[in-house]
N, CA and C atoms of all chains as a GROMACS GRO file, in nm:
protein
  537
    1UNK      N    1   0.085  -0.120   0.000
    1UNK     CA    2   0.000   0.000   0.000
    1UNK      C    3   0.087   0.124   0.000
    2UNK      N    4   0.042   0.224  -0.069
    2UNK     CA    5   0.128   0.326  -0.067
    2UNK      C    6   0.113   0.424   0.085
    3UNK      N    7   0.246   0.489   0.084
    3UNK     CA    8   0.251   0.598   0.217
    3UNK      C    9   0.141   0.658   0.219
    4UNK      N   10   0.114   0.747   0.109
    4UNK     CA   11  -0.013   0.860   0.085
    4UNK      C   12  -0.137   0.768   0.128
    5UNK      N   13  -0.182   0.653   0.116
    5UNK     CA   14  -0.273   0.624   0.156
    5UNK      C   15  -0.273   0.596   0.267
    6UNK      N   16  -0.171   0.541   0.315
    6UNK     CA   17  -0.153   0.453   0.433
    6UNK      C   18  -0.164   0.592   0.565
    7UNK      N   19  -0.111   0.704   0.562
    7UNK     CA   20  -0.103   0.795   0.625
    7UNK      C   21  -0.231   0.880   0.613
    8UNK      N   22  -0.290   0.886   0.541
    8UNK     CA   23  -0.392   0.983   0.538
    8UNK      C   24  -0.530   0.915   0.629
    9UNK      N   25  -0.497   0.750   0.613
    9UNK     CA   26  -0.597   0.693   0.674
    9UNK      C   27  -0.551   0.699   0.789
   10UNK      N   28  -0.417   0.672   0.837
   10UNK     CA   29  -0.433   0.692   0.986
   10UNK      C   30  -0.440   0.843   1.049
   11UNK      N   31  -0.417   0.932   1.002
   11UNK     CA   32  -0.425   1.032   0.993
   11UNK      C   33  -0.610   1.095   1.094
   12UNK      N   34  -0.660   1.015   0.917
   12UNK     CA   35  -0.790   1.098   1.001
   12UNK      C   36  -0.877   0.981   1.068
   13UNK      N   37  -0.799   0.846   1.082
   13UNK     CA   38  -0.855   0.732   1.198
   13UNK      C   39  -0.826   0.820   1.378
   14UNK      N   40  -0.709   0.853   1.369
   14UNK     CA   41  -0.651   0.930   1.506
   14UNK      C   42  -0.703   1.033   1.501
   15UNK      N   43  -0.764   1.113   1.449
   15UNK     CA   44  -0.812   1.267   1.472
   15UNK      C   45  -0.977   1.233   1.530
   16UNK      N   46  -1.056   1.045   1.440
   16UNK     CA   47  -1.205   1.085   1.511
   16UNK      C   48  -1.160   1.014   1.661
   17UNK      N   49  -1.067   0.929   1.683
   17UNK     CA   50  -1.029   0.875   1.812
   17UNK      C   51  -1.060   1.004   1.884
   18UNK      N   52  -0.973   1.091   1.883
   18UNK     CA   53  -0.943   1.210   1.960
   18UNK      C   54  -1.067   1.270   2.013
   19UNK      N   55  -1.142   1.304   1.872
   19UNK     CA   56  -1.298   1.373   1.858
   19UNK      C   57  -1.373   1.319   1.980
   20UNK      N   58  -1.379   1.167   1.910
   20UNK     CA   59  -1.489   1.096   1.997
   20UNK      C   60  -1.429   1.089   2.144
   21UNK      N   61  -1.324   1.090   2.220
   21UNK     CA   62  -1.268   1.044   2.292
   21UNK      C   63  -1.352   1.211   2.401
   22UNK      N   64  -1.319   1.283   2.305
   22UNK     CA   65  -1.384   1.416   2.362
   22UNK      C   66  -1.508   1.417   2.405
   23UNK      N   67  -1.584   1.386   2.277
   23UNK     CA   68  -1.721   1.355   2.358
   23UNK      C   69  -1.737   1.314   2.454
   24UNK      N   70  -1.713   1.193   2.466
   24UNK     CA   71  -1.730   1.073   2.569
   24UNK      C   72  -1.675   1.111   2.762
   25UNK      N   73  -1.581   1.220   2.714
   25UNK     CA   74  -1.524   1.214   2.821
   25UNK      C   75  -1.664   1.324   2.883
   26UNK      N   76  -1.746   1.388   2.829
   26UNK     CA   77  -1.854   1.440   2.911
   26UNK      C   78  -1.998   1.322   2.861
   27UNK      N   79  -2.007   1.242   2.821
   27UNK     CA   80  -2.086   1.102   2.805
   27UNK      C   81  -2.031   0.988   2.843
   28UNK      N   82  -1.979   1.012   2.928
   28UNK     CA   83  -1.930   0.833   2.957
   28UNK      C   84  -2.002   0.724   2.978
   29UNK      N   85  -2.149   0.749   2.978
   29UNK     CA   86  -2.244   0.592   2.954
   29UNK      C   87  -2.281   0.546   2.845
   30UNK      N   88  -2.210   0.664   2.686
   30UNK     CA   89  -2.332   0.630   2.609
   30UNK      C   90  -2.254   0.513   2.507
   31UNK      N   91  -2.317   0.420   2.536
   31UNK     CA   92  -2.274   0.323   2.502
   31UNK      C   93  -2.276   0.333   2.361
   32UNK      N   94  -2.336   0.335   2.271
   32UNK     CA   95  -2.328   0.378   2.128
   32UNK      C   96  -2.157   0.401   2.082
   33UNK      N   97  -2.147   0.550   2.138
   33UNK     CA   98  -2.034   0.611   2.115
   33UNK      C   99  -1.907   0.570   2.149
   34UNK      N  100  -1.912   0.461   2.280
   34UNK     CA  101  -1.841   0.379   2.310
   34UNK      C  102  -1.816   0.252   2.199
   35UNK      N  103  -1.873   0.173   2.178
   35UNK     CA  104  -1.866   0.101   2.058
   35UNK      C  105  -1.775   0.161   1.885
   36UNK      N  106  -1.848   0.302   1.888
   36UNK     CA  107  -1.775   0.346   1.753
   36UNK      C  108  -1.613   0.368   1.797
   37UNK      N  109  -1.596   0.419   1.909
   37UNK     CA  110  -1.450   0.429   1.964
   37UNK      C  111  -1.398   0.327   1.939
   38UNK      N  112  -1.429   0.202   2.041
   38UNK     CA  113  -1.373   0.084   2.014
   38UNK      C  114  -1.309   0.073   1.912
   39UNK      N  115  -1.446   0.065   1.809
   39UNK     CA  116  -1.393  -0.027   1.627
   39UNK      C  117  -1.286   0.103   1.593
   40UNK      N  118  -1.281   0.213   1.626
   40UNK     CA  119  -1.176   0.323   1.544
   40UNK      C  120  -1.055   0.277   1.608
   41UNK      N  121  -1.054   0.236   1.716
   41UNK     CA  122  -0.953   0.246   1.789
   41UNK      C  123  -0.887   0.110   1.731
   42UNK      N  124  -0.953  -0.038   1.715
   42UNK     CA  125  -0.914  -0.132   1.630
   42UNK      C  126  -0.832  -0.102   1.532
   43UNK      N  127  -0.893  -0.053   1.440
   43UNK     CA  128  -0.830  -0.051   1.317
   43UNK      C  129  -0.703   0.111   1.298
   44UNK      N  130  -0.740   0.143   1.397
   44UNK     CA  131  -0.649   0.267   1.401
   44UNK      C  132  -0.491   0.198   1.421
   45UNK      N  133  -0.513   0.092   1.512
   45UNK     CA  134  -0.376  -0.008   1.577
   45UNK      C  135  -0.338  -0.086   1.484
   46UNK      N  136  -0.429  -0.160   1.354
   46UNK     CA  137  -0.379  -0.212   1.267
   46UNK      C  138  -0.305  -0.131   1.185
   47UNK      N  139  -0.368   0.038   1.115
   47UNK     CA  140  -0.344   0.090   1.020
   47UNK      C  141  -0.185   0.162   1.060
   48UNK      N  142  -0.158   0.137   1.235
   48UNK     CA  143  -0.064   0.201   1.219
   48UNK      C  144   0.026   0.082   1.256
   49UNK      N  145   0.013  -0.027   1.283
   49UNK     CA  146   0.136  -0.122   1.266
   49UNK      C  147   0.199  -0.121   1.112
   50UNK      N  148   0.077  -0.099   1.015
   50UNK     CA  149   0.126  -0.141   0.912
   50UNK      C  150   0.208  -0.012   0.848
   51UNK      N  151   0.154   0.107   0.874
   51UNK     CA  152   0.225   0.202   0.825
   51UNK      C  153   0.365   0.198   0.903
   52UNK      N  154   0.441   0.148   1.064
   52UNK     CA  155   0.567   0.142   1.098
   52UNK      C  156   0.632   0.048   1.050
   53UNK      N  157   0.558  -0.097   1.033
   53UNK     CA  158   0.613  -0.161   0.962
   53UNK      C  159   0.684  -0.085   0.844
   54UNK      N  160   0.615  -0.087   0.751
   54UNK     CA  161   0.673  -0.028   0.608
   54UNK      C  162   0.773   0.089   0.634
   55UNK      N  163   0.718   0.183   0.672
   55UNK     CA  164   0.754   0.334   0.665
   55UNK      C  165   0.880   0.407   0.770
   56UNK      N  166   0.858   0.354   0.842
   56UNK     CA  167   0.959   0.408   0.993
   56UNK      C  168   0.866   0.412   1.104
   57UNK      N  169   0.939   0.470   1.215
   57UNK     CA  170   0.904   0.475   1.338
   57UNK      C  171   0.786   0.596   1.350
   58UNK      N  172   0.693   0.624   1.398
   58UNK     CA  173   0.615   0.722   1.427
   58UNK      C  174   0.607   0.809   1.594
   59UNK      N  175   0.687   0.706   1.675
   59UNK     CA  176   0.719   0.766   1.799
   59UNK      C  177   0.863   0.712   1.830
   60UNK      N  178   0.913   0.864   1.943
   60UNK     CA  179   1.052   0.809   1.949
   60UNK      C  180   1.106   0.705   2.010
   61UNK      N  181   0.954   0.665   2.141
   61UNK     CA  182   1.035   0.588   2.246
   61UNK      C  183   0.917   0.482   2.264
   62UNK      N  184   0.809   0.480   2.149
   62UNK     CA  185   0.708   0.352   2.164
   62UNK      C  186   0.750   0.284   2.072
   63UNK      N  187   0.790   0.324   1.886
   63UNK     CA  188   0.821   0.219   1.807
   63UNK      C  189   0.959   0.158   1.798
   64UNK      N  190   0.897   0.030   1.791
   64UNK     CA  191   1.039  -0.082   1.752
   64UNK      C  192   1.156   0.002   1.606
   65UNK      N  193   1.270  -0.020   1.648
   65UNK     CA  194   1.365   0.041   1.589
   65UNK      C  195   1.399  -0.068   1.509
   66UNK      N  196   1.457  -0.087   1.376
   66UNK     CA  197   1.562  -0.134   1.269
   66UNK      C  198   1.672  -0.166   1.335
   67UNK      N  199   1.715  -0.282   1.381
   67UNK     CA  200   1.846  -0.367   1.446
   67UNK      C  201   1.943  -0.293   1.437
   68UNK      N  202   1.989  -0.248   1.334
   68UNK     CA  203   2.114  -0.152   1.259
   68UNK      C  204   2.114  -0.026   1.241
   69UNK      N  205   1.989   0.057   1.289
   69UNK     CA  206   2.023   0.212   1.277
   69UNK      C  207   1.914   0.286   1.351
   70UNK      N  208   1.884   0.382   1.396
   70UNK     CA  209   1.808   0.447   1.500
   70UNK      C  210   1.697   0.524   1.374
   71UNK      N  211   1.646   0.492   1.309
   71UNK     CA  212   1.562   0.537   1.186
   71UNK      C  213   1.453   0.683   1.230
   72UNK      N  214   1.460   0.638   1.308
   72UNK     CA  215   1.334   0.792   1.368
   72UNK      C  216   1.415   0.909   1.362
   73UNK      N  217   1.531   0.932   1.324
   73UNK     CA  218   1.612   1.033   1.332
   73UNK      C  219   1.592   1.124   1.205
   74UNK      N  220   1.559   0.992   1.102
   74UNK     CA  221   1.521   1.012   0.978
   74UNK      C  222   1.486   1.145   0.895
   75UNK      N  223   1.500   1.200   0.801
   75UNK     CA  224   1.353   1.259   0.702
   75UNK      C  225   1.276   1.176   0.661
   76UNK      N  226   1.182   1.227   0.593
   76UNK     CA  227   1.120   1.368   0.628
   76UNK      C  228   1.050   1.357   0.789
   77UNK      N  229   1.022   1.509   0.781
   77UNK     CA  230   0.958   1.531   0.921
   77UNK      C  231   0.823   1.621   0.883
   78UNK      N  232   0.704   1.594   0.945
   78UNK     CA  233   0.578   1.658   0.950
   78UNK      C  234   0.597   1.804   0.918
   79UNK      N  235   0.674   1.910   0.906
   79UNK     CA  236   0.712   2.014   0.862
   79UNK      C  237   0.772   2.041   0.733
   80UNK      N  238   0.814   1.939   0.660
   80UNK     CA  239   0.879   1.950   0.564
   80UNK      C  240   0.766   1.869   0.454
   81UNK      N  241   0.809   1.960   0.354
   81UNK     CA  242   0.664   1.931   0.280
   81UNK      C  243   0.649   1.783   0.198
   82UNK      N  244   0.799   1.756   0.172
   82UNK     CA  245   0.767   1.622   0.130
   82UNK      C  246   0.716   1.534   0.197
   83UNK      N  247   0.652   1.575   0.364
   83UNK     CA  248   0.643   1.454   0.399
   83UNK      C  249   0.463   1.459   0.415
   84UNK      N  250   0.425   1.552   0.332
   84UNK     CA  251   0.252   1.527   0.321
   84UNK      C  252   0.246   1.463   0.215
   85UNK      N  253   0.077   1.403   0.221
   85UNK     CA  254   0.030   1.333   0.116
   85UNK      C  255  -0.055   1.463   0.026
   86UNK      N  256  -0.123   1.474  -0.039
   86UNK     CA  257  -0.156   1.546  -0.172
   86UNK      C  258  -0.310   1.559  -0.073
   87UNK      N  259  -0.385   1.614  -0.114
   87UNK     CA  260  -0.510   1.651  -0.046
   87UNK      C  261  -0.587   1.597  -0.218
   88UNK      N  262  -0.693   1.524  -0.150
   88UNK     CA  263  -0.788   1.471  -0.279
   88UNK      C  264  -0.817   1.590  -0.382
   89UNK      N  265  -0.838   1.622  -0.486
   89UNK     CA  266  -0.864   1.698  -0.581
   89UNK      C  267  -0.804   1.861  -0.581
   90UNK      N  268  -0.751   1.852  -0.440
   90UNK     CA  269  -0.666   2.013  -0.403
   90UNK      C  270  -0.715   2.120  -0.383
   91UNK      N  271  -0.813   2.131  -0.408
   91UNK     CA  272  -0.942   2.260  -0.390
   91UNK      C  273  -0.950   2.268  -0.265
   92UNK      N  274  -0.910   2.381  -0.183
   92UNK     CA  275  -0.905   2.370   0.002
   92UNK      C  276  -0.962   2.503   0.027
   93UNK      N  277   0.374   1.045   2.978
   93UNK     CA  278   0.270   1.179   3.001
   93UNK      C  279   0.210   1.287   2.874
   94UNK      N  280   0.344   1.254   2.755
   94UNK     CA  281   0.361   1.321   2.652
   94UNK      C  282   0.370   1.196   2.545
   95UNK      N  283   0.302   1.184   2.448
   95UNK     CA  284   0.346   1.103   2.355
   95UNK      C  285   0.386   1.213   2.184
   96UNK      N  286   0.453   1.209   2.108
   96UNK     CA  287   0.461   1.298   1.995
   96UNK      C  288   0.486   1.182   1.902
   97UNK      N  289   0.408   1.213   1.790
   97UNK     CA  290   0.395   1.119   1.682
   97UNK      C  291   0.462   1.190   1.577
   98UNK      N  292   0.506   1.119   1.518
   98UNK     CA  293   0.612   1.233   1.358
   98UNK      C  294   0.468   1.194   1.260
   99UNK      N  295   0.355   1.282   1.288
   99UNK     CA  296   0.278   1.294   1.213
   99UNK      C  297   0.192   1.429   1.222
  100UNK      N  298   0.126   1.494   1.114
  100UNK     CA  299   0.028   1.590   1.134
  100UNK      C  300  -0.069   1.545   1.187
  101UNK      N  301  -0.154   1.582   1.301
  101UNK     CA  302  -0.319   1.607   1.337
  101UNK      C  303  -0.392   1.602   1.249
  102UNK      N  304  -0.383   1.696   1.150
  102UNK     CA  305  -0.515   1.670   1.055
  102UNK      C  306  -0.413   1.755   0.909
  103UNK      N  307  -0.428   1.752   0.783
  103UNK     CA  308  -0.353   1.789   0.664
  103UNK      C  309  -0.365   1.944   0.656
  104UNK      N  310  -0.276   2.011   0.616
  104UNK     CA  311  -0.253   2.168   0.604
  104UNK      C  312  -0.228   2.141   0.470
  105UNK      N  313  -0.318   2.277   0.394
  105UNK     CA  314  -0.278   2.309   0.274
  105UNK      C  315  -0.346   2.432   0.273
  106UNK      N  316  -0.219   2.511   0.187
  106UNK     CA  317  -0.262   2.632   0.202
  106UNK      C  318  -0.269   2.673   0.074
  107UNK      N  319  -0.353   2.719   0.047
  107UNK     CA  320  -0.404   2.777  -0.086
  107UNK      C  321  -0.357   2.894  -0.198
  108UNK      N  322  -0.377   2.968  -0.070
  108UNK     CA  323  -0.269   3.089  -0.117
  108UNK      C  324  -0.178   3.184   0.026
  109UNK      N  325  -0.103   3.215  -0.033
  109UNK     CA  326  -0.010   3.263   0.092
  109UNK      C  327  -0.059   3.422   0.092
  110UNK      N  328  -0.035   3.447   0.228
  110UNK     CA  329  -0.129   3.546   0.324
  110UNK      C  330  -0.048   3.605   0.433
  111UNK      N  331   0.033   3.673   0.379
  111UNK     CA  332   0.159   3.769   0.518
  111UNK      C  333   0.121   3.793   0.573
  112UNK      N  334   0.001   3.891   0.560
  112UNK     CA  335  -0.088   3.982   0.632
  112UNK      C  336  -0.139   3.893   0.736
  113UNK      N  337  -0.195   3.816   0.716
  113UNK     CA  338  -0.262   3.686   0.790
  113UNK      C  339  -0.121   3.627   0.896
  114UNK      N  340  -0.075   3.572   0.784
  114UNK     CA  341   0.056   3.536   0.880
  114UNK      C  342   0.105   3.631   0.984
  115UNK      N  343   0.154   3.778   0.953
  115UNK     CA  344   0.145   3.812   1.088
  115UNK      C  345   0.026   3.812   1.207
  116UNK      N  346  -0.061   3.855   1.181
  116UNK     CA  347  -0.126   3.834   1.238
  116UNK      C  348  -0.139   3.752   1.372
  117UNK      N  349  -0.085   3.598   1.328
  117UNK     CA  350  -0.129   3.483   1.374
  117UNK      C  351   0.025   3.474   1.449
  118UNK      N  352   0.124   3.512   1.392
  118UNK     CA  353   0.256   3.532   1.488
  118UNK      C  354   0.220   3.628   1.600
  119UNK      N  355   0.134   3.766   1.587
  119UNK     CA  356   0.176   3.818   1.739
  119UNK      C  357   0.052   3.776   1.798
  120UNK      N  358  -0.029   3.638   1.793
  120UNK     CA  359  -0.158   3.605   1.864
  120UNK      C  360  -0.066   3.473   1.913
  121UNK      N  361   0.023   3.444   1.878
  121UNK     CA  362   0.096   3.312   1.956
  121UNK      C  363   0.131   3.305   2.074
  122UNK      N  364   0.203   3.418   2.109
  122UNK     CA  365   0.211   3.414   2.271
  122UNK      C  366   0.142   3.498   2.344
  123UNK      N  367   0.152   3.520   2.467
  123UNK     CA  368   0.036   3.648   2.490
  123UNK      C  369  -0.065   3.544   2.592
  124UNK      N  370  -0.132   3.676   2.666
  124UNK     CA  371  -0.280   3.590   2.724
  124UNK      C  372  -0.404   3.558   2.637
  125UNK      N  373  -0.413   3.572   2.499
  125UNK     CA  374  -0.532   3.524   2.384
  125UNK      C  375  -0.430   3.429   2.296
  126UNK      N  376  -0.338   3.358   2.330
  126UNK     CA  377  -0.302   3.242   2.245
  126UNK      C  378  -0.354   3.107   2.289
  127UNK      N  379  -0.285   3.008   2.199
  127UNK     CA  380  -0.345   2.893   2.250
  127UNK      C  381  -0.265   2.821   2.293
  128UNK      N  382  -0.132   2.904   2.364
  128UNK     CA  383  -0.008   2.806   2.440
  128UNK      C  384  -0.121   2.840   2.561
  129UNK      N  385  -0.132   2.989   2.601
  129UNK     CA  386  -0.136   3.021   2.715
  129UNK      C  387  -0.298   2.961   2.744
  130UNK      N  388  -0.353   2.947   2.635
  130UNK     CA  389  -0.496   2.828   2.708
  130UNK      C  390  -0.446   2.731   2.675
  131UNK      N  391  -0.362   2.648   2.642
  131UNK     CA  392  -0.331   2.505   2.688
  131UNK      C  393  -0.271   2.534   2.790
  132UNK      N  394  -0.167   2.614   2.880
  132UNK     CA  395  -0.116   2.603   3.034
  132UNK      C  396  -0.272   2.641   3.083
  133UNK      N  397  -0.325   2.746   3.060
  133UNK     CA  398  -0.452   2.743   3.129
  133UNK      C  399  -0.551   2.583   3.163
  134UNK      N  400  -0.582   2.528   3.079
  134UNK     CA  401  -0.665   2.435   3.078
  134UNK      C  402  -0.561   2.325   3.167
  135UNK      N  403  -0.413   2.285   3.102
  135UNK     CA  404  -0.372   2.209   3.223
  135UNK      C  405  -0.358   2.235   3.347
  136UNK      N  406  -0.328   2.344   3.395
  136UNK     CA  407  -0.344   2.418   3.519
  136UNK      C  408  -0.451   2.410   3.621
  137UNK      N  409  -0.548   2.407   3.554
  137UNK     CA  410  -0.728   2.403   3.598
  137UNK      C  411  -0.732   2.309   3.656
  138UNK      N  412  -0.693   2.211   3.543
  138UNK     CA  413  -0.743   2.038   3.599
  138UNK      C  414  -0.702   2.019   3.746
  139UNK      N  415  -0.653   2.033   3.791
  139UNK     CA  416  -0.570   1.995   3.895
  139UNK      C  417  -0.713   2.054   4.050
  140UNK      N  418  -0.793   2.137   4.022
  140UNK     CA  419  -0.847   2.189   4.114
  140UNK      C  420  -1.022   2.163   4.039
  141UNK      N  421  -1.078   2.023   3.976
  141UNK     CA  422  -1.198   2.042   3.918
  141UNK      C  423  -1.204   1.913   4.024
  142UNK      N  424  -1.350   1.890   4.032
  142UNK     CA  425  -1.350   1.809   4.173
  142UNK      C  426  -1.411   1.695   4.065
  143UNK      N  427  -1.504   1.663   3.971
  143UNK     CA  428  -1.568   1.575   3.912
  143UNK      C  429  -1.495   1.521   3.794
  144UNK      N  430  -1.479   1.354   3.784
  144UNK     CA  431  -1.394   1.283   3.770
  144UNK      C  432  -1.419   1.346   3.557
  145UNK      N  433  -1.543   1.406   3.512
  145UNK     CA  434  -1.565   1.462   3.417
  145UNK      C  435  -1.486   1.583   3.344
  146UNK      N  436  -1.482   1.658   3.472
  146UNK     CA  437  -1.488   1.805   3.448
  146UNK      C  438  -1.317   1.812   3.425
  147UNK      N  439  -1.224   1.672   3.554
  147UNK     CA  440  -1.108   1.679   3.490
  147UNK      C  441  -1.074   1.621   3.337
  148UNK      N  442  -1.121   1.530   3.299
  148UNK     CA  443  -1.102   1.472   3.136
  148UNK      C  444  -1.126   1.574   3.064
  149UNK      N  445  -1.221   1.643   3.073
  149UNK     CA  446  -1.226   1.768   2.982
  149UNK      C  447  -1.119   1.811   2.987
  150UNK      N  448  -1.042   1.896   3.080
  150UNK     CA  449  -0.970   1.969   3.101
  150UNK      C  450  -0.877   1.946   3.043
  151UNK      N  451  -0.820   1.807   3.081
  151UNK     CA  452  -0.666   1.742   3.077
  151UNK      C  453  -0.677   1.704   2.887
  152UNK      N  454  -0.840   1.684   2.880
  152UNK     CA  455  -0.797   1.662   2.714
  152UNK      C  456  -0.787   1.800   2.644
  153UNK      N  457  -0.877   1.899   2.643
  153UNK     CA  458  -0.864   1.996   2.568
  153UNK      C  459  -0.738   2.081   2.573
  154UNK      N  460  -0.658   2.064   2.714
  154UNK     CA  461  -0.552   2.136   2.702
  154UNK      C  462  -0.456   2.052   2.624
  155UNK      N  463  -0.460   1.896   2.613
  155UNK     CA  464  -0.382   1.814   2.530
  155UNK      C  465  -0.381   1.892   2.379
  156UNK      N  466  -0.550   1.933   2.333
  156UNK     CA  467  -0.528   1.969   2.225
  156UNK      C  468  -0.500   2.086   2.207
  157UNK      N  469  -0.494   2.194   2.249
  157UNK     CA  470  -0.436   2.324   2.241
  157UNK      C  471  -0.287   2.300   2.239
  158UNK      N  472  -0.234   2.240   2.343
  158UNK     CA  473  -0.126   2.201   2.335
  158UNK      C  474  -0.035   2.158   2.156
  159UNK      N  475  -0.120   2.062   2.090
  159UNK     CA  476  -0.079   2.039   1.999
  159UNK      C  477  -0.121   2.138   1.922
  160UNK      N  478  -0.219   2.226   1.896
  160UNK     CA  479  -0.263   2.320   1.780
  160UNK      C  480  -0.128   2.445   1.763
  161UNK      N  481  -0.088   2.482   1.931
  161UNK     CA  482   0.009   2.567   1.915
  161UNK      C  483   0.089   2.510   1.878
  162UNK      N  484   0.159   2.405   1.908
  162UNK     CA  485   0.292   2.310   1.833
  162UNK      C  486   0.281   2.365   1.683
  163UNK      N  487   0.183   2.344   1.610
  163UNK     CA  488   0.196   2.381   1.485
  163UNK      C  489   0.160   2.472   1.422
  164UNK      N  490   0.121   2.599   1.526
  164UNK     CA  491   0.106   2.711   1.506
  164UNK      C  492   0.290   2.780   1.518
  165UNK      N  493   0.343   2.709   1.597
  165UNK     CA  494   0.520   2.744   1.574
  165UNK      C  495   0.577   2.764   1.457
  166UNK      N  496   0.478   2.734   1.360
  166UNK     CA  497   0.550   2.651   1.202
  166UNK      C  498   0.526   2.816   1.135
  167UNK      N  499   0.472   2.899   1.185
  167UNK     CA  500   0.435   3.047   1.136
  167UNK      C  501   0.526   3.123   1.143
  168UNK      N  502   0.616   3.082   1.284
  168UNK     CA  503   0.688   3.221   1.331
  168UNK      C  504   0.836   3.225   1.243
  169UNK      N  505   0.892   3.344   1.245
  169UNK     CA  506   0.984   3.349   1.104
  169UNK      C  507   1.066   3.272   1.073
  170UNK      N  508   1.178   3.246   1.204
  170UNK     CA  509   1.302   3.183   1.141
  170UNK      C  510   1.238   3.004   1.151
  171UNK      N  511   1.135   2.981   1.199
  171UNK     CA  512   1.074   2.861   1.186
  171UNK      C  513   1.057   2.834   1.023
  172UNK      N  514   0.945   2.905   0.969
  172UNK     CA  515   0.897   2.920   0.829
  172UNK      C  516   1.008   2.932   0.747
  173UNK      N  517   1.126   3.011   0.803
  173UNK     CA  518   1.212   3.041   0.685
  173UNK      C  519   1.311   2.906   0.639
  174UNK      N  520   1.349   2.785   0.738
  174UNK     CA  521   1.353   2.674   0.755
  174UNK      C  522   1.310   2.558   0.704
  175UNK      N  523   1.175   2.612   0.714
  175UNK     CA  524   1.080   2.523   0.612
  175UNK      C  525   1.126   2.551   0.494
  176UNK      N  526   1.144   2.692   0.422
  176UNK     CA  527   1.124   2.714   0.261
  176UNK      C  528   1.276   2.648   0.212
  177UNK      N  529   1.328   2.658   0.294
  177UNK     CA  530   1.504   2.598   0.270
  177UNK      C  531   1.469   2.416   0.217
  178UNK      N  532   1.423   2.403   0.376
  178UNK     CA  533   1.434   2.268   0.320
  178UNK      C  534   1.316   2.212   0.237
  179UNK      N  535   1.361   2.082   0.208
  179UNK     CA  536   1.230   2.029   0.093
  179UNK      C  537   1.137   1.879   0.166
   0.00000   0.00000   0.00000
């Protein structure tokens, strides 16, 4: 799978985590909203094994490192523009 | 306590470039109307909200201010000028 996809999905998988996480924290019974967390939160853990797998490390001191070199040291970095994906059709 | 991901929050694209704007948004960065000084605000709070609610709010929204200013840093000059250097 490519980066651009692979990142954009986790991207905005972690941003409704966050969202919903917000809600909830002034709903904490509603079970509904609890459930959609859950499943985001599932696949949020798959989408980002697979993006460290492939890609590099995404944290300095949670992801598994490359035997032979400290890779998170790496480029690109979230500031530097090569390291976005393209925005669908570009019209913003 | 802190986790930082080498990723954006949500995608920036900017359309057209906006000095005027840009300053702007540099002298609203620090100060008592930025959003460093309501993320220390909001973490600050938590510490004195008595309902196990009223702290999650707190402790999260200042999480996210916290990060909005992080990349509101990306404005101020010799930051930006950094950026245009590199690729």
């Amino acid at each position: 799978m490519e980066r651009d996809e692979v990142l954009s999905r986790l991207t905005a998988l972690d941003f409704m985590a966050v969202d919903l996480a917000l809600f909830l924290d002034t709903h904490p019974d509603n079970k509904d909203a609890i459930e959609i967390y859950n499943e985001i939160l599932r696949e949020a853990n798959m989408v980002r094994e697979i993006y460290e797998e492939k890609f590099g490390p995404l944290c300095s001191y949670r992801s598994y490192s490359n035997p032979k070199y400290f890779e998170w040291i790496d480029n690109p970095w979230p500031w530097q523009e090569c390291f976005n994906y393209k925005l669908k059709g570009e019209v913003c | 306590m802190w986790i930082y991901e080498k990723k954006l929050e949500f995608p920036v694209k900017i359309k057209r470039k906006n000095p005027a704007l840009a300053k702007l948004i540099i002298t609203q960065y620090g100060g008592p109307d930025g959003e460093l000084g309501a993320a220390l605000r909001y973490l600050s709070q938590r510490f004195s909200m008595i309902t196990p609610q009223a702290k999650a709010v707190l402790n999260d929204i200042g999480i996210s201010c916290s990060k909005c200013s992080a990349s509101e840093v990306f404005f101020l000059p010799g930051v930006s000028r950094q950026i245009s250097k590199s690729v």
